[in-house]
C-alpha positions in Angstrom: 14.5 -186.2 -201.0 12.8 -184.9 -197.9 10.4 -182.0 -196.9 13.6 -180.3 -195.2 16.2 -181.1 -197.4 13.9 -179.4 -200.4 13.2 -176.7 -198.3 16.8 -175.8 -197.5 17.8 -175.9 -201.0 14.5 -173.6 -201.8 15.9 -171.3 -199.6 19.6 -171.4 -200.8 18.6 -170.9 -204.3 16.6 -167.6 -203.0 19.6 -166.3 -201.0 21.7 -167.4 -204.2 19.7 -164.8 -206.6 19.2 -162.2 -204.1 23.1 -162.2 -203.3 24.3 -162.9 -206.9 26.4 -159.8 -207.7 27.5 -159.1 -203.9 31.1 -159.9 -203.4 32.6 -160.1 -199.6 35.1 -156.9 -198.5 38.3 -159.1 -198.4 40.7 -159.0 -201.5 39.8 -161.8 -203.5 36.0 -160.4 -203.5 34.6 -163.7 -202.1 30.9 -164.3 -203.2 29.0 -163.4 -200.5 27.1 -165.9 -200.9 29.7 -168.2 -199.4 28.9 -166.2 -196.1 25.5 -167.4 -195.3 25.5 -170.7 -196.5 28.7 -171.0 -194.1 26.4 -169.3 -190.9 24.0 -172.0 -191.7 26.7 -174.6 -192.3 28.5 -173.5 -188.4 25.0 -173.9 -186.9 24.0 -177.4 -188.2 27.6 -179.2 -187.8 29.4 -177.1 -185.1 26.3 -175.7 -183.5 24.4 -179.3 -183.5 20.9 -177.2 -184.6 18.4 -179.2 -186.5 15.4 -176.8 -186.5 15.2 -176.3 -190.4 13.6 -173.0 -189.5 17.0 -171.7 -188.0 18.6 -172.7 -190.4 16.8 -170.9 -193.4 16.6 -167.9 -191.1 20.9 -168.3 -191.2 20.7 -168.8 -195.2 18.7 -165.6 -195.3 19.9 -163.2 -192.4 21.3 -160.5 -194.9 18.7 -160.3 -197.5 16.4 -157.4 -196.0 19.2 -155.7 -194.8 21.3 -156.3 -197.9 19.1 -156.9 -201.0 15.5 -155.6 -202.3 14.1 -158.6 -200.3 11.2 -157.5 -198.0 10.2 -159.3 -194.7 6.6 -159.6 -196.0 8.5 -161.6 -199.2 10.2 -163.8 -197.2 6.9 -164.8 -195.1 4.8 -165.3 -198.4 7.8 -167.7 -199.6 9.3 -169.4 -196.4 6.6 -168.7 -193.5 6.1 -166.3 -190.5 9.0 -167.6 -188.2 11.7 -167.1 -190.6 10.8 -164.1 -191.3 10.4 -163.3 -187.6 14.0 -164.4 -187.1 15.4 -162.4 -190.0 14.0 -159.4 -188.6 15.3 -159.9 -185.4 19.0 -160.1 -186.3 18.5 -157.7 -189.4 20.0 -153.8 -188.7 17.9 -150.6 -189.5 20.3 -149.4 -192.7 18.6 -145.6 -191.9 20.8 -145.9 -188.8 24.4 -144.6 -188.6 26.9 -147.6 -188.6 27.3 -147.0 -184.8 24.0 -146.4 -183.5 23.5 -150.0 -185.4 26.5 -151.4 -183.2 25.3 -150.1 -180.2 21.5 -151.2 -181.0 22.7 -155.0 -181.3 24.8 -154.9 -177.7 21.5 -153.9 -176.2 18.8 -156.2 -178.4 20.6 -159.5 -178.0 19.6 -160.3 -174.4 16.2 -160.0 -175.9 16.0 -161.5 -178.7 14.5 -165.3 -179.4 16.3 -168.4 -179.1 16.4 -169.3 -182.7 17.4 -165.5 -183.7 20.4 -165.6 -181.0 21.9 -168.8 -182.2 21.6 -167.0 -185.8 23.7 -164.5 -184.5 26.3 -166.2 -182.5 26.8 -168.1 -185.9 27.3 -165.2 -188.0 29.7 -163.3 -185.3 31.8 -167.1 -185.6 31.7 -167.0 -189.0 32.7 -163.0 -189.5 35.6 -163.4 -186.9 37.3 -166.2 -188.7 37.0 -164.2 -191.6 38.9 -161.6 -190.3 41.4 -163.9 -189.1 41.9 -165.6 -192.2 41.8 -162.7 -194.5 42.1 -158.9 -193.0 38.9 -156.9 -195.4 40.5 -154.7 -197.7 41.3 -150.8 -196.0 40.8 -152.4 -192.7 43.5 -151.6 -190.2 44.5 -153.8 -187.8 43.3 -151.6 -185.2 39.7 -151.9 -186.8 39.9 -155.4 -186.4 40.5 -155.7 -182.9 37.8 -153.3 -182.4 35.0 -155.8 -184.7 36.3 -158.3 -182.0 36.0 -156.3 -179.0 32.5 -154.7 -180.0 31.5 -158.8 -181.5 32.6 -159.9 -177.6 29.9 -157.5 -176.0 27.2 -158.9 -178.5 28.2 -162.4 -177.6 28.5 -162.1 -173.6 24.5 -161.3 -174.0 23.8 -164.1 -176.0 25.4 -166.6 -172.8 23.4 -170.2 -172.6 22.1 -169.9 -176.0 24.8 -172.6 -177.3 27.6 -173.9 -175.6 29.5 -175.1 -178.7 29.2 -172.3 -180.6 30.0 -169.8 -177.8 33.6 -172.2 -176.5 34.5 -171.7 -180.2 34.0 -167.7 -179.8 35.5 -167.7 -176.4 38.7 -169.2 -178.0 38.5 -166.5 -180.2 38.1 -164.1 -178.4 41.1 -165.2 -176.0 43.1 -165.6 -179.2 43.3 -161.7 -179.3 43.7 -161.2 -175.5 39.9 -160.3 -174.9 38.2 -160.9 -171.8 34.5 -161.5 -172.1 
C-alpha cells in the first residue's frame, strides 16, 4: 500500500472516532460520517484533486468545529498544512449562527487554494443533501435560503475549480438562482 493511500485511511479512521455518535439532521439520522468522507470523495473523482493534503483536510473539516478535536491535535497527528486548512474553513461556534454566515461570504475570497476547494466540496455535497432529503423541521423556505446564502460563498470562491463550481452552478440554476 502506498504512503498516501495509508495516510488517507489514518485520517478516515480519526474522522471515524471523532464523528462516531454524530448522526446527520435528515430523517433517517445518516452517520455523519458519510458526509466527509463524501466531501473528500466529490474532490478526488469530480473535483480531479490529487494533493493528499486536501483531501485529509476534507476528511477532517468538521472535527474542531464539531468534536473535542483541537487544531494543535490535528497538527501533532497529520502535519501543519492540514491543520492550516481545517482552520481556515472551520466556524467560530462562540459566534451566533448568522454572524458565522456572514463571516464565511466575506473570508472566502481570502482564503487558500487548498481551503477553497475544501469548501466548494462541502457546499456540493450539503446542497445535494438538501435536495435528496429535506433536514428534519427545515421548511422549504429555509432551504432556498441555505442555497441562496451557499451561492454568495461560492461566487467568491470563482477559478478555484471549474468542475466543481459547473456542478454548483447547475445547482444553483436548478432553484432559479442567479450567481
Amino acid at each position: 500500500m502506498s504512503s498516501d493511500s495509508a495516510l488517507l485511511l489514518e485520517t478516515v479512521n480519526f474522522a471515524a472516532e471523532k464523528h462516531k455518535y454524530q448522526r446527520r439532521k435528515d430523517p433517517e439520522g445518516t452517520p455523519y460520517i458519510n458526509h466527509p468522507i463524501g466531501v473528500a470523495r466529490i474532490l478526488s473523482q469530480e473535483g480531479g484533486v490529487t494533493d493528499i493534503a486536501v483531501l485529509q483536510a476534507a476528511l477532517l473539516h468538521d472535527t474542531v468545529e464539531d468534536t473535542d478535536t483541537t487544531l494543535l491535535e490535528l497538527e501533532a497527528m497529520f502535519g501543519t498544512t492540514v491543520a492550516r486548512i481545517v482552520q481556515e474553513v472551520t466556524d467560530d461556534r462562540s459566534l451566533p449562527k448568522q454572524e458565522r454566515k456572514r463571516l464565511q461570504v466575506e473570508h472566502a475570497p481570502h482564503c487558500s487554494h487548498q481551503a477553497k476547494l475544501v469548501k466548494l466540496a462541502d457546499k456540493l455535497y450539503n446542497l445535494r443533501d438538501l435536495n435528496r432529503c429535506t433536514p428534519t423541521g427545515w421548511t422549504a423556505e429555509r432551504v432556498q435560503e441555505y442555497f441562496l446564502w451557499a451561492a454568495e460563498v461560492v461566487k467568491r470562491l470563482r477559478g478555484t475549480n471549474i468542475a466543481l463550481e459547473d456542478k454548483l452552478q447547475q445547482l444553483f440554476r436548478e432553484r432559479g438562482i442567479e450567481s
